[in-house]
N, C-alpha and C positions, 0 to 999 in steps of 0.2 A: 079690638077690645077683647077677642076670645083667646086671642093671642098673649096680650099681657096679663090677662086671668090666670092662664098655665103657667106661664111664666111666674107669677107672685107664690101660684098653690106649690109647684115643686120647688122652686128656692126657700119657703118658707115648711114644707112639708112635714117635717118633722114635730115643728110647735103647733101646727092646725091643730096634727092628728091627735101626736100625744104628749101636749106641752113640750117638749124635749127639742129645745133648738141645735143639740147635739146631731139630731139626724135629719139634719136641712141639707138639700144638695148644695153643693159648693157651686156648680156649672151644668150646662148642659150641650147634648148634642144634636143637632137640627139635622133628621135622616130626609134623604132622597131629595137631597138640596136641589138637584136638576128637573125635579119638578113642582117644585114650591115658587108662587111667587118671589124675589127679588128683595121686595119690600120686607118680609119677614123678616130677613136678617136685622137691616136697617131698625125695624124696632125690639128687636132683640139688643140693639147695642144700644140703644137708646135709652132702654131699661136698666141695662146693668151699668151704664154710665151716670144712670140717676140715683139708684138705689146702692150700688160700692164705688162711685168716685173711682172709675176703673180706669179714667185717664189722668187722675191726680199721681200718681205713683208706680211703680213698676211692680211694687208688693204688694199693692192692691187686685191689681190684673191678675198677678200670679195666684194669687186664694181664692179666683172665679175664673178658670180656663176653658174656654166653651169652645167647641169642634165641631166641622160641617161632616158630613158625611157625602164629599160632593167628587165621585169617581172621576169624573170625567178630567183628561187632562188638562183641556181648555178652562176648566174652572179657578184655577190657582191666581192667573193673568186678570181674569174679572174681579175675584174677591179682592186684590191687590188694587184694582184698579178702585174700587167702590171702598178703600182705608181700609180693610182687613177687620171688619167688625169679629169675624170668629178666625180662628184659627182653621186656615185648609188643608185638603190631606195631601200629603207626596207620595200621590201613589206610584209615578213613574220609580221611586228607589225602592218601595213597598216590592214592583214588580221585578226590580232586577234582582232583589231580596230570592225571589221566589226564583226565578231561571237561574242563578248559580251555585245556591247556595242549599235551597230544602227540597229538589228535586230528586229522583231515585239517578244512582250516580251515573248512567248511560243517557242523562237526560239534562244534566244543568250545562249552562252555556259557560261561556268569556267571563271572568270576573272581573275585566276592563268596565262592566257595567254598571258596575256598583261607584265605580269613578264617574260614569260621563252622564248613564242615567239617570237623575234627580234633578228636583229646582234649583240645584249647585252643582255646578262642574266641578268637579273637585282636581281634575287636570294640573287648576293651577291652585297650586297648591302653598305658595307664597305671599299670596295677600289676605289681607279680611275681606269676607263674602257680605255683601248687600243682599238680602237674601228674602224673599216673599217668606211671611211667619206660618210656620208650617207644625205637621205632628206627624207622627207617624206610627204604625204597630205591623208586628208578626201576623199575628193571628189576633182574630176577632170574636165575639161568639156569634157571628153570622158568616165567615169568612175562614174556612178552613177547618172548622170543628164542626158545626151540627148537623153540617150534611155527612161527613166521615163517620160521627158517632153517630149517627143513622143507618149507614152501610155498615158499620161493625154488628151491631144490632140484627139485624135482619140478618148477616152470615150468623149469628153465634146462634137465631133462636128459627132459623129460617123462617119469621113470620114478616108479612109487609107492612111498611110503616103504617101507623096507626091502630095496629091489631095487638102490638104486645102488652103486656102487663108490668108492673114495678117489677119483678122477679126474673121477666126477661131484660128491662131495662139494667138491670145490675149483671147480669153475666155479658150481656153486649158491651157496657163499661169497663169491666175484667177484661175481655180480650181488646179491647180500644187500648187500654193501659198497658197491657201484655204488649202487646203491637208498638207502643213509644221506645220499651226497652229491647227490641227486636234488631238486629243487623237489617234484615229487608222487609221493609213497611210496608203494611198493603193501606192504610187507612193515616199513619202522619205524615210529618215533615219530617225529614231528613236535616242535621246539622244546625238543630235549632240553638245550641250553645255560639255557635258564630255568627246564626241570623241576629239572638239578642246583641250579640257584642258589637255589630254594625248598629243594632238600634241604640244603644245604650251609650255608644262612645260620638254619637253625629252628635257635635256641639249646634250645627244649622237645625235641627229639627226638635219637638217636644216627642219624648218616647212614650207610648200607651204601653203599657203592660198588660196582657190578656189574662186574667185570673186565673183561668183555667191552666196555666202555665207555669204558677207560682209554687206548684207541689215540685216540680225539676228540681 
């Protein structure tokens, strides 16, 4: 019950608060899926199949896209296996993502792996893929950024985390930004014009865009 309660407050959030069904979430994300009961998923889908008819049509699903947060790479096989209530992550091509492509350049691997690593092999590359329903992103704002702009921070104002103030938060920003337009990064990614273009061009996966990435 406390489950579909959240569930009804955020999809409907926007008309609670302030009449404005404009600012209702579309979907949601279920974090630390590996350690949440099972059953959660099951009535999550339960819900969004009663309240948008999200098996009646493909354009229905599509205006409520909901995603696990579920690392582990055993998990893709189970969600698949249990009708794919949410969309799972591919992190294995998330991670090849990151070993050849946004690493400092004495450090990325084989770019073979961006072909063989993911929930599609992409080897073969002549027929349509059957393919576990998947998403995937660069960066996240838990996953490559807040701990970076944390370290940028602390080098720009040498205070430890939790001691600065708004005025150090903005010159640790400045050099964190400084640092993207940099030849050798101490605090981003590397090659991030080609990580999105693998994210943006996989027809097998749904692409997350990281806000904080949309200034590029």
């Amino acid at each position: 019950a406390e489950e579909l309660n959240w569930l009804y407050y955020l999809m409907n959030f926007g008309t609670i608060t302030g009449n404005n069904p404009e600012a209702n979430f579309d979907g949601i994300r279920v974090d630390a899926v590996d350690n949440v009961d099972v059953d959660l998923l099951s009535i999550a889908r339960d819900y969004f199949n009663a309240a948008y008819n999200m098996e009646q049509s493909d354009a229905n699903a599509n205006k409520h896209i909901n995603i696990l947060e579920d690392w582990g790479w055993d998990d893709p096989a189970y969600v698949n296996k249990i009708g794919n209530p949410q969309l799972t992550m591919d992190d294995r091509l998330r991670n090849a993502i990151m070993d050849t492509l946004s690493g400092a350049p004495d450090k990325n691997q084989a770019l073979n792996k961006l072909i063989t690593q993911s929930l599609v092999n992409r080897a073969n590359d002549n027929t349509e893929n059957a393919v576990i329903p998947s998403y995937n992103f660069v960066r996240a704002h838990d996953s490559n950024a807040q701990d970076q702009i944390r370290q940028a921070i602390q080098a720009a104002t040498g205070k430890p985390y939790g001691e600065f103030n708004l005025d150090d938060e903005k010159k640790g920003m400045e050099a964190y930004i400084n640092d993207q337009n940099s030849t050798n990064k101490k605090w981003n990614l590397y090659n991030m014009p080609s990580a999105y273009t693998i994210l943006l061009t996989n027809k097998d996966s749904v692409p997350n865009v990281y806000y904080g990435d949309l200034r590029a």
